[in-house]
BASE-733086 format. One record per residue (C-alpha): residue in three letters; x, y, z. Coordinates in steps of 0.5 Angstrom, whole numbers, plus 500, padded with zeros to 3 digits. Each point is the difference from the previous one (the first is absolute). Example, Ala and Ser with C-alpha at 12.3 -4.5 7.8 and 13.67 -1.06 7.14 Angstrom:
2
ALA525491516/SER502507498/
This chain:
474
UNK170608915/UNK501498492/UNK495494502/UNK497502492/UNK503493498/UNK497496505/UNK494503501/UNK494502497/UNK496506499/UNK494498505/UNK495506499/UNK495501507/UNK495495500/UNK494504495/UNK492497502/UNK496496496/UNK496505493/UNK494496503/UNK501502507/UNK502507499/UNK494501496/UNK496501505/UNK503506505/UNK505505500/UNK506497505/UNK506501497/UNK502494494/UNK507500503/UNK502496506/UNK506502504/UNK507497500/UNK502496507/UNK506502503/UNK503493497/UNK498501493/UNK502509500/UNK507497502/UNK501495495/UNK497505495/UNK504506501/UNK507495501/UNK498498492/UNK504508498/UNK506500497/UNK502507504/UNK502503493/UNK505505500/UNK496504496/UNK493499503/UNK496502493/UNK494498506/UNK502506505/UNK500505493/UNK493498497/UNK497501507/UNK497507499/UNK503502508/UNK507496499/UNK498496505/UNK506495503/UNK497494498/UNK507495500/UNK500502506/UNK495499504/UNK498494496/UNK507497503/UNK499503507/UNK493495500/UNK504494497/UNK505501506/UNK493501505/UNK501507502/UNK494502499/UNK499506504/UNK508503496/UNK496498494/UNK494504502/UNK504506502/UNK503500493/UNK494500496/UNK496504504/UNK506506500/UNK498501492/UNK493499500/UNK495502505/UNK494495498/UNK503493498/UNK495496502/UNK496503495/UNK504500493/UNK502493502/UNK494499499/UNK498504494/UNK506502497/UNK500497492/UNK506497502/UNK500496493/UNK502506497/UNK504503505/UNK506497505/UNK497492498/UNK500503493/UNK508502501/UNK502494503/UNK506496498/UNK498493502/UNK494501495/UNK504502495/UNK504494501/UNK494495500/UNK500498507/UNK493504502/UNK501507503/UNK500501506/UNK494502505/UNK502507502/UNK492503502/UNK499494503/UNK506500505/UNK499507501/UNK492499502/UNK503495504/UNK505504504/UNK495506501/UNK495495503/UNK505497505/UNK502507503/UNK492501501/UNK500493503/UNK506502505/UNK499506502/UNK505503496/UNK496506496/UNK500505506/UNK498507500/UNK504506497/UNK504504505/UNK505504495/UNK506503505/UNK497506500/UNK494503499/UNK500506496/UNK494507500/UNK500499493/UNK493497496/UNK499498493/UNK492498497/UNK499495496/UNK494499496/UNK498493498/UNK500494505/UNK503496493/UNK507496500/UNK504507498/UNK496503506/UNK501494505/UNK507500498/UNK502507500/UNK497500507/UNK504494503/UNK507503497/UNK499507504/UNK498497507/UNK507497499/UNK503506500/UNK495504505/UNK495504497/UNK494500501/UNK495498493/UNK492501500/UNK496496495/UNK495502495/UNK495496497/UNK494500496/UNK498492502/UNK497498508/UNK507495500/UNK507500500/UNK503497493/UNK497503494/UNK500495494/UNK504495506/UNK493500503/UNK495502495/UNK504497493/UNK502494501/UNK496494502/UNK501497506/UNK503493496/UNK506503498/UNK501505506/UNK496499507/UNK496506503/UNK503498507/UNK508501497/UNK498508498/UNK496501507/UNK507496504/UNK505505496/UNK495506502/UNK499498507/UNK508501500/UNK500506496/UNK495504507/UNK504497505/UNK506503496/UNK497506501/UNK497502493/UNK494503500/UNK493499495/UNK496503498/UNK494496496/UNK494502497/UNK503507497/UNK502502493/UNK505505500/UNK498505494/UNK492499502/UNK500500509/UNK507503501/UNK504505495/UNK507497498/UNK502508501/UNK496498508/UNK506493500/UNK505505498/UNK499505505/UNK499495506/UNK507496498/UNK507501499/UNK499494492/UNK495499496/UNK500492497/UNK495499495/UNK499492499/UNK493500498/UNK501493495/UNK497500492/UNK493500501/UNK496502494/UNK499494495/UNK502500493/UNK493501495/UNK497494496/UNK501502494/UNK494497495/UNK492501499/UNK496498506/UNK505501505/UNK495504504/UNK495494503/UNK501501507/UNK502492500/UNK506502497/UNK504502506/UNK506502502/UNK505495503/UNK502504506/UNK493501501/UNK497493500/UNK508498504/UNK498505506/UNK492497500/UNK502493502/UNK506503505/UNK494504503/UNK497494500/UNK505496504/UNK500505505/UNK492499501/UNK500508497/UNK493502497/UNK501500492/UNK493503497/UNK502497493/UNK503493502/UNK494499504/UNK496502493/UNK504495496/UNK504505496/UNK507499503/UNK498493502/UNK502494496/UNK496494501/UNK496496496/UNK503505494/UNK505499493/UNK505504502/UNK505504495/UNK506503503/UNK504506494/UNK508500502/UNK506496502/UNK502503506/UNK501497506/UNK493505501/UNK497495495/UNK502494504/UNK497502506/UNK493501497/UNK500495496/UNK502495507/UNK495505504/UNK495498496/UNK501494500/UNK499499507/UNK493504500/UNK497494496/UNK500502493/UNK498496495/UNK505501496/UNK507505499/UNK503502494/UNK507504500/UNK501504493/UNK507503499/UNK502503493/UNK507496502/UNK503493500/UNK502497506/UNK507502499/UNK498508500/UNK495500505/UNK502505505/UNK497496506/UNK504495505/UNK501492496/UNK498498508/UNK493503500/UNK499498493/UNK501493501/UNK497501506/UNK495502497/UNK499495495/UNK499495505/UNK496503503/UNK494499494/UNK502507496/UNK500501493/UNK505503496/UNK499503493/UNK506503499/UNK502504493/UNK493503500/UNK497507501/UNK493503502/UNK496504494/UNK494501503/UNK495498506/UNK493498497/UNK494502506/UNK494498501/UNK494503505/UNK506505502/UNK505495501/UNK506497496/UNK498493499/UNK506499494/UNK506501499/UNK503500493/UNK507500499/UNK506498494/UNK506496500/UNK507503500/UNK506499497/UNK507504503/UNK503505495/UNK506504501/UNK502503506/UNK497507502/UNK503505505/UNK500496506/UNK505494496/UNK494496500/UNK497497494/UNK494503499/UNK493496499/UNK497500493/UNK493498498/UNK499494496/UNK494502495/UNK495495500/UNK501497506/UNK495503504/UNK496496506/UNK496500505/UNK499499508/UNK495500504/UNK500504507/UNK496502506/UNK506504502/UNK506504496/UNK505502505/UNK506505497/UNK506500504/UNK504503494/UNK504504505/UNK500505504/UNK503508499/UNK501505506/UNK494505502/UNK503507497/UNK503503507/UNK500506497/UNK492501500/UNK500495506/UNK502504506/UNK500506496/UNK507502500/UNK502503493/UNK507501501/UNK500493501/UNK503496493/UNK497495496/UNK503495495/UNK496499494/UNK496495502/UNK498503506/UNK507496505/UNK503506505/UNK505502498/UNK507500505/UNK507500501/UNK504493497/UNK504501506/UNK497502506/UNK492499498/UNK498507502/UNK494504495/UNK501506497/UNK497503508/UNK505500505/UNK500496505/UNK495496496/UNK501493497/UNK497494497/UNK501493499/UNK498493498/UNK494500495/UNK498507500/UNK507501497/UNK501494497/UNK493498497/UNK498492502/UNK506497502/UNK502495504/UNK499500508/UNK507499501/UNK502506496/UNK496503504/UNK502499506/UNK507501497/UNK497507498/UNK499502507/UNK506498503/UNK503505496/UNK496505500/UNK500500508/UNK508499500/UNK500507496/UNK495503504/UNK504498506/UNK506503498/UNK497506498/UNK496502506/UNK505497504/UNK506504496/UNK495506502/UNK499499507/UNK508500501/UNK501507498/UNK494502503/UNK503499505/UNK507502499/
């Protein structure tokens, strides 16, 4: 360990901009077992690991980095998977920029941090390679059921950690595959289809059920849920888009981001999309604008340019320093041909036969700070200017549905902007044996806090119903 001084941070070999361009592989190579050793004896082992407190699921990074630099994968692998129950996936989507990397001391000191996501990947796809990963055989099985609706990360997650502890989980989903934005949100260049399909694969032979193709609240009553199973976890994620607020925001080639990333992933799987095979969602030959700066922003702007467009124009209201999005996929980003206009904002959408054909929007400067502790976007007056688009993407963030109205229940709490409302400390809703986890709580978030999320949720649930069982008993 402590090789920091001697050696240099080498990050996984990336593919050429002009190779990439033109497919939806992953950008990222993984690391060989040499370099993955190299990489992770570069740690400082810190007293005080701020790597390990800046990771949403307290993952013991020091450790298993350690455990990899001395070759023992397989304890490397037992250690990373005991706190997070799909590693290969936040090691490849984590904004490790802004979490466990973004904390390290050896980045502090100048030396470069150390590549905490891709050792992790690396470890999770060692133990696929050698058989490691095994089904779930909790050491009893417990007559005790919990339903889950939605098949995401927080639903995912809760599903694995209550096999663990022998009860029976049946998933509920809306979409006809397992992994919800996993699947349908985010592009296969930043995470591969067949990485969520392996993981869903392991959660059928563990014992979870699915149950797709169903919308609870519209084909089966949330109230059916709770009568057929002992605990009720609501991770239905945050789908409902933020609105574009300007003239001319209705031509139907404004398109919401989740709508436009979920056609292309259709598409992938060889799925019939009506309004991609019409051209709407389908960028090709087309000037692109993109409105945001999210991480969801970086992946319609880097979508669009792997269908061909003609041009991709990324407009953010903020500078570099404030974009809320990773620094890696903007970078990947720029190299990749997309264009960023920062500090600039949309004032209206001019159209033409029925569809927009211009954007007009206005140069920002940054204010005080607003309620949040950011400082807010000014107009600058005068300073408007004009884009050419075929496309306008808003991808300005997305809000959850108001669960209340969804599944009917109106016993069921709401937060003000829609959110359910839970327990801090167990996660349980105003229902009883109901709770909620990840975005449905959170609103969009990362996939790790929803991971994160489920766990506790599915901790609580288990306690309880296990606490139940027990004096039942008695």
């Amino acid at each position: 360990m402590l090789k920091f001084v001697e050696r240099d941070r080498v990050p996984p070999e990336k593919r050429r901009a002009s190779e990439r361009r033109r497919d939806y592989s992953e950008v990222y190579r993984e690391f060989g077992s040499r370099r993955a050793e190299e990489q992770a004896s570069r740690c400082s082992q810190c007293g005080v690991p701020f790597c390990q407190s800046a990771c949403p699921l307290g993952n013991d990074i020091p450790d298993w980095l350690k455990l990899v630099a001395e070759n023992r994968l397989s304890e490397a692998y037992a250690l990373s998977s005991a706190t997070n129950s799909m590693p290969e996936i936040c090691g490849r989507i984590c904004p490790q920029d802004r979490l466990c990397e973004g904390a390290c001391v050896i980045e502090q000191s100048g030396h470069g941090t150390v590549t905490i996501g891709a050792v992790e990947q690396f470890i999770t796809e060692t133990a696929w390679r050698e058989g490691w990963i095994k089904p779930i055989a909790p050491p009893k099985e417990l007559a005790l059921s919990v339903g889950i609706v939605g098949a995401g990360p927080a639903g995912l997650a809760a599903a694995e950690w209550l096999r663990r502890r022998g009860i029976q989980a049946t998933v509920y989903d809306r979409y006809d595959r397992v992994g919800g934005l996993l699947v349908y949100g985010i592009p296969n260049f930043k995470l591969e289809k067949a990485v969520v399909a392996r993981r869903a694969d392991h959660l059928r032979e563990s014992g979870v059920r699915f149950v797709l193709n169903c919308e609870v609240g519209r084909d089966i009553a949330l109230a059916d849920l709770r009568a057929e199973h002992d605990a009720v976890l609501l991770a239905t994620g945050a789908y409902k888009a933020r609105e574009l607020d300007c003239a001319g925001a209705e031509h139907p080639n404004v398109v919401p981001a989740l709508e436009y990333l979920i056609a292309c992933n259709r598409k992938a799987f060889r799925d019939s999309v009506p309004a991609f095979d019409a051209g709407l969602l389908n960028a090709e030959h087309k000037r692109v604008v993109v409105i945001g700066g999210g991480d969801t922003a970086m992946d319609c702007v880097r979508t669009a340019v792997r269908q061909g467009a003609r041009s991709v124009i990324c407009l953010y209201r903020r500078d570099r320093a404030n974009m809320p999005g990773s620094a890696r996929e903007v970078a990947n980003a720029e190299e990749e041909g997309v264009k960023f206009e920062w500090l600039a904002g949309p004032l209206q959408i001019v159209g033409q036969a029925g569809e927009a054909t211009k954007l007009t929007a206005i140069r920002m400067m940054l204010g005080d700070a607003d309620a949040t502790g950011r400082r807010a976007p000014v107009e600058i007056p005068g300073s408007q200017f004009e884009l050419e688009a075929d496309i306008i993407v808003k991808a300005l963030g997305f809000e959850p549905e108001n669960a209340s109205s969804v599944f009917d229940e109106p016993e069921l709490k709401i937060t003000s902007r829609g959110a359910v409302r839970v327990n801090a400390q167990n996660l349980e809703t105003s229902l009883s044996d109901v709770y909620a986890a990840g975005d449905a709580v959170r609103g969009a978030s990362l996939v790790v806090w929803a991971v994160r999320d489920g766990q506790i949720a599915a901790e609580n649930i288990a306690r309880k119903l296990t606490a139940r069982a027990r004096l039942a008993a008695e």
